[in-house]
C-alpha positions in Angstrom: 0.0 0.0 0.0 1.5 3.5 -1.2 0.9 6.6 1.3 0.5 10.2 -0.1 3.5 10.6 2.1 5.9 8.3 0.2 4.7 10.0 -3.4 6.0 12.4 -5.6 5.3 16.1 -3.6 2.8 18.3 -5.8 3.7 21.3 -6.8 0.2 22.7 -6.3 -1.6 20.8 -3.9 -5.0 22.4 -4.4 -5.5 20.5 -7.2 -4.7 17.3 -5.5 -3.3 14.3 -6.6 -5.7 12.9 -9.8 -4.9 16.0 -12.0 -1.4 15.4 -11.0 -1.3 12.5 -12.4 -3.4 13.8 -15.2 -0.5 16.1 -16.3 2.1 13.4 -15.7 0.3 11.7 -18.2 -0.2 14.2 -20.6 4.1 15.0 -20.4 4.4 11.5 -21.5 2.4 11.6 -25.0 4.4 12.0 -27.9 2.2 13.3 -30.6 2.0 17.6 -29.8 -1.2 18.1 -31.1 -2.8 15.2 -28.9 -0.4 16.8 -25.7 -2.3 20.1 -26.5 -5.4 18.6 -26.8 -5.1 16.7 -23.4 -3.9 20.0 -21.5 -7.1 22.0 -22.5 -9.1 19.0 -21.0 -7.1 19.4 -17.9 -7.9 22.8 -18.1 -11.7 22.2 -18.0 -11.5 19.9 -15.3 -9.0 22.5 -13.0 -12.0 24.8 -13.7 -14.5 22.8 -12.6 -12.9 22.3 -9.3 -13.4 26.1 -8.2 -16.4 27.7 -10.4 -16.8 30.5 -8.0 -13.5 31.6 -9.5 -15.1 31.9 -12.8 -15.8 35.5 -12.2 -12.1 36.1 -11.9 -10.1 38.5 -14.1 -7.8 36.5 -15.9 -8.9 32.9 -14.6 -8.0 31.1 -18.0 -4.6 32.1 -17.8 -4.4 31.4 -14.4 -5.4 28.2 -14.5 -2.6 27.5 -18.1 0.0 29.4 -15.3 -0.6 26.7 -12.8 -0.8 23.7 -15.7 2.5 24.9 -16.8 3.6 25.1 -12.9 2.4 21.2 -12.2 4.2 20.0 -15.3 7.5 21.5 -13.8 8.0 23.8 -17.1 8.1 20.4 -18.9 4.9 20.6 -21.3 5.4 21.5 -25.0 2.1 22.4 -26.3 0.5 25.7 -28.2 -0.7 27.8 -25.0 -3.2 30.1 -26.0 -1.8 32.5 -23.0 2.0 33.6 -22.8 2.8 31.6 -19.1 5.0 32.3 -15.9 8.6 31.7 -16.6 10.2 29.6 -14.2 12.7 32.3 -13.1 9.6 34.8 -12.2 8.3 32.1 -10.4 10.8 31.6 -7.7 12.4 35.2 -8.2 12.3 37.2 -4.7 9.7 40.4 -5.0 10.8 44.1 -5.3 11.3 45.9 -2.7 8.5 47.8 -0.9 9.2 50.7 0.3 7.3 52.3 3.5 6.0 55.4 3.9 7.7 57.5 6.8 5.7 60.7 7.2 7.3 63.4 9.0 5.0 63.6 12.6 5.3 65.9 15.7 3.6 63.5 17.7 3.0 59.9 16.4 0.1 59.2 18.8 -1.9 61.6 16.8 -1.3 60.7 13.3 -0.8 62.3 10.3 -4.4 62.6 9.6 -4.8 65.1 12.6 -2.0 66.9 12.0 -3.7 67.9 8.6 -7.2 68.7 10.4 -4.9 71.2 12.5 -3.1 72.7 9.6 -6.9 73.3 7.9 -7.7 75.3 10.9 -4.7 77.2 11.5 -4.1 77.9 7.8 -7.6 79.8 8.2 -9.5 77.8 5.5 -12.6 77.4 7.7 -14.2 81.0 7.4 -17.4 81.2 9.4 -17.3 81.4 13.2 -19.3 78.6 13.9 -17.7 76.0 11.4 -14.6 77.2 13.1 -15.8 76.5 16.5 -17.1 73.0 15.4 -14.3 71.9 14.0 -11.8 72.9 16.4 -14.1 70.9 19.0 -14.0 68.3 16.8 -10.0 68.4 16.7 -9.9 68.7 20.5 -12.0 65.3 21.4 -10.2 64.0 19.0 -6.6 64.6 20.1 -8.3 63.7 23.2 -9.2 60.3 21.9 -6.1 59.9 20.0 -3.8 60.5 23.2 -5.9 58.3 25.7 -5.2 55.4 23.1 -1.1 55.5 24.3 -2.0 57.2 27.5 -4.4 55.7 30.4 -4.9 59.7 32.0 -4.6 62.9 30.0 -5.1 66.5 31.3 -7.1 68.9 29.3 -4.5 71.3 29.6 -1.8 68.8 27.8 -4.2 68.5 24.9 -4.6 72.2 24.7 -0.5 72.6 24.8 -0.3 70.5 22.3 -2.5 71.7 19.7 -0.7 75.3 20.1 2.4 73.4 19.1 1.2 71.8 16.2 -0.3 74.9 14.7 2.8 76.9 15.0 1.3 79.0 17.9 -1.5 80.1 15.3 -4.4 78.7 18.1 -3.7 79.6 21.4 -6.5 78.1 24.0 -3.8 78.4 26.5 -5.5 79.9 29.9 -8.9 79.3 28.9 -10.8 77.6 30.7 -11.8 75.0 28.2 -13.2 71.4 29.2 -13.2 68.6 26.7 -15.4 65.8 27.3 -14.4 62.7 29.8 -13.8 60.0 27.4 -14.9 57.1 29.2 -18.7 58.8 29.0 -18.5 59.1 25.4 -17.7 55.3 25.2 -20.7 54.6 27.7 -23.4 57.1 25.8 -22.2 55.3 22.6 -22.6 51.9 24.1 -25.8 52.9 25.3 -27.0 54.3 21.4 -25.7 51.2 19.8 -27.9 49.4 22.7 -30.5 51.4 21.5 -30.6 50.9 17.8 -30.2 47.3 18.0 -33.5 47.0 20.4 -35.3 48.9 17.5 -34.3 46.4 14.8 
């Protein structure tokens, strides 16, 4: 009795080991127009064994790819798709190179840092758009520092925003109070309680 263990190791093991043996078979026929023939039944039956892959850009040439993969670069036939060459195949991939965005503070991201800019730059004209938004900074530098930080002081969060806007918004003496975070994460607990009861 053979194991899988003690046979040949497939090269693509998704396709198990009957269409293995299906190209093996097809490497070994001499005639080139009955190899071809063979390999674009193979094909059919590699397709059949994922049809929700059908829908897949490129799926035929995937499928010729992996043919070509199984038969260890050994199958001479016509393939209507240019393959993988062997070197591509086991050739190491580029490089990839990071982003490394210049931050004052890395707890509050670069995303934040360009909310601040937008206000200290002046591009928000109306009074009241300007007073939303720089709330909505706030409780969110709030947010951003508690994530890194168990307790934070108002007055840190206030500091800091004067330093990232190049002194251009100075809250520094007021006697501003940003909401306690651990009520916003109870009222929105309670709100998603809420709107699942409704459902």
């Amino acid at each position: 009795m053979e194991y899988n263990t003690q046979l040949k190791k497939l090269a693509l093991p998704e396709y198990g080991r009957n269409i293995q043996n299906m190209v093996d078979y097809c490497l070994t026929l001499k005639d080139r127009e009955e190899r071809t023939h063979c390999a674009h039944a193979i094909i059919n039956i590699m397709g059949n064994l994922f049809p929700h892959l059908r829908d897949v850009n490129d799926f035929k040439h995937i499928l010729w790819d992996h043919l070509a993969i199984m038969s260890d670069f050994q199958l001479d036939i016509d393939y209507p798709y240019e393959i993988i060459k062997k070197e591509e195949l086991y050739s190491k991939p580029g490089k990839l190179d990071y982003s490394h965005p210049t931050m004052h503070y890395r707890h509050y991201g670069k995303n934040l840092e360009r909310m601040i800019q937008i206000l200290s730059d002046g591009e928000i004209q109306t009074p009241e758009e300007r007073e939303q938004f720089l709330w909505l900074v706030l409780t969110h530098m709030k947010k951003s520092y508690m994530q890194w930080n168990k307790e934070v002081d108002d007055e840190k969060i206030v500091y800091d925003l004067y330093e990232l806007s190049n002194h251009k918004v100075d809250l520094r003496g007021t006697d501003i109070k940003l909401p306690d975070m651990k009520d916003m994460l109870i009222q929105r607990s309670n709100n998603n309680n809420q709107k699942k009861k409704k459902k």
